[in-house]
N, C-alpha and C positions, 0 to 999 in steps of 0.2 A: 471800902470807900468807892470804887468804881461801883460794885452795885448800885448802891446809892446815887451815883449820878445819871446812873441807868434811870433808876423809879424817879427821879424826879425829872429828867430829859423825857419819860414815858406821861408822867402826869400833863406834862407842860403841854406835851402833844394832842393830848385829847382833852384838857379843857376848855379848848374854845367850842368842841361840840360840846360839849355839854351844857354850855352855855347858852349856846344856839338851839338844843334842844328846847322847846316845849312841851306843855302838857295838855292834850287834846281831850283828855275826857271832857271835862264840860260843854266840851262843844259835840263832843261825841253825844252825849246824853239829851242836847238840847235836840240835833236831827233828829234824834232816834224815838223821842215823846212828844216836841212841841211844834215843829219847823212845820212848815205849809208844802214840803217837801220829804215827808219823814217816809210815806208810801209811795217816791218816785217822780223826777223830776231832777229841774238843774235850779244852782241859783247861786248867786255873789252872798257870801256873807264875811262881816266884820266880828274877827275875831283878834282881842288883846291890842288894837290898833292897826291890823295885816287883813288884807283885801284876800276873800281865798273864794276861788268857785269851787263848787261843791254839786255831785249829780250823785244821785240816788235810784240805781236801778232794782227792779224786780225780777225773779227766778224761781218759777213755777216749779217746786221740792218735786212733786209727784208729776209725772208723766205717763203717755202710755206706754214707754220706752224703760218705764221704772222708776228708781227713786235714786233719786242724786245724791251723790255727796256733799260735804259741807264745802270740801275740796272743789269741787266739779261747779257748784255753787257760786262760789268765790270767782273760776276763774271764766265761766258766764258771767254773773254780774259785772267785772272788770272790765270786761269786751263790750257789755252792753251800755256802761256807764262812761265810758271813752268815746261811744259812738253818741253816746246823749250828750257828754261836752260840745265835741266837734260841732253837733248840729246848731247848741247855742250860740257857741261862738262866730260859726259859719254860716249859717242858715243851710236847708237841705232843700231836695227838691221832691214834692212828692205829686205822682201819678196815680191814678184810679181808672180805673174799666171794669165795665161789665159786659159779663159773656155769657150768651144763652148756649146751651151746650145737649143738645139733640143725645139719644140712647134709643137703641133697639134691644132688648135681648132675645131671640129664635130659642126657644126649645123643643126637640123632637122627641117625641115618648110613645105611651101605648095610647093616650088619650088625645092622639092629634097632634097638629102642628097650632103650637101657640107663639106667637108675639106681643112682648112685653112694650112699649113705647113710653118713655118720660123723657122730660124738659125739664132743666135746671137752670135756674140763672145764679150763676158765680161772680162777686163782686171781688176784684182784683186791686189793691193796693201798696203800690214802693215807694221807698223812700232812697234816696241816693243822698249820701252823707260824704263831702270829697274835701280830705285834707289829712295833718298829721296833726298828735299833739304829744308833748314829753315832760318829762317831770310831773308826772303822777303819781301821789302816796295815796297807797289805802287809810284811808278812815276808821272803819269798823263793818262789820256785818252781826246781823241778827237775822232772827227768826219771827214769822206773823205769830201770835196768840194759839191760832191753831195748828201754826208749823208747816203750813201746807208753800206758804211763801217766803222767801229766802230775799233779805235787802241788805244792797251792798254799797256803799259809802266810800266815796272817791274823794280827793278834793287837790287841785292845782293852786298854789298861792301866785296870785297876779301882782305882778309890779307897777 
């Protein structure tokens, strides 16, 4: 008898999540083929009557540092799709310069003294993103067609 009122004090407890759970694939399936943000971006969308922002970042699989994991993937895109909320919600500030950038190289050999000379101009871009945000669930992640690009799917429900 006391079991019993164990499992039934333990049901009562968790059904109101369960209730409050919903079911995200569909909306999962609509970013991930149809949204105007499926390749990366932010945006408000209305799901089942609930106001949810949703940012879609991208994570270049291969590198010249190697190849990522799904893991390492995941927890890049999270970082990068937090920082693409914030901006929306925030606005950022971004800066550009360019810089011409002078080179000699001297080499001494048996063929004389040679100097190498080039100019480069390097065009310099930041963004400054200042703020916090919380209550952020994962969405989903996938992979591009050819694998090579890793997109990860965020989404904050706004009140």
């Amino acid at each position: 008898m006391v079991r019993l009122k164990q499992l039934i004090l333990f049901l009562l407890m968790i059904l109101p999540f369960q209730v409050m759970a919903q079911d995200f694939k569909p909306l999962e399936k609509y970013i991930q083929t149809k949204s105007h943000i499926k390749e990366g971006g932010v945006d408000v969308f209305n799901y089942r009557g609930q106001d949810y922002l949703i940012a879609v970042s991208t994570v270049q699989v291969v590198t010249s540092k190697g190849t990522k994991t799904e893991t390492q993937c995941r927890t890049v895109g999270s970082t990068k799709a937090k920082r693409d909320m914030l901006s929306f919600v925030n606005g950022s500030t971004i800066s550009s310069y360019t810089e011409l950038v002078f080179s000699e190289n001297v080499q001494d050999g048996p063929e004389g003294h040679k100097v190498e000379a080039s100019q480069n101009y390097t065009e310099v871009i930041k963004e400054s993103v200042v703020g916090t945000i919380n209550q952020i669930t994962p969405l989903c992640g996938w992979y591009s067609e050819d694998g090579s690009v890793y997109y990860y799917a965020t989404m904050k429900q706004i009140q």
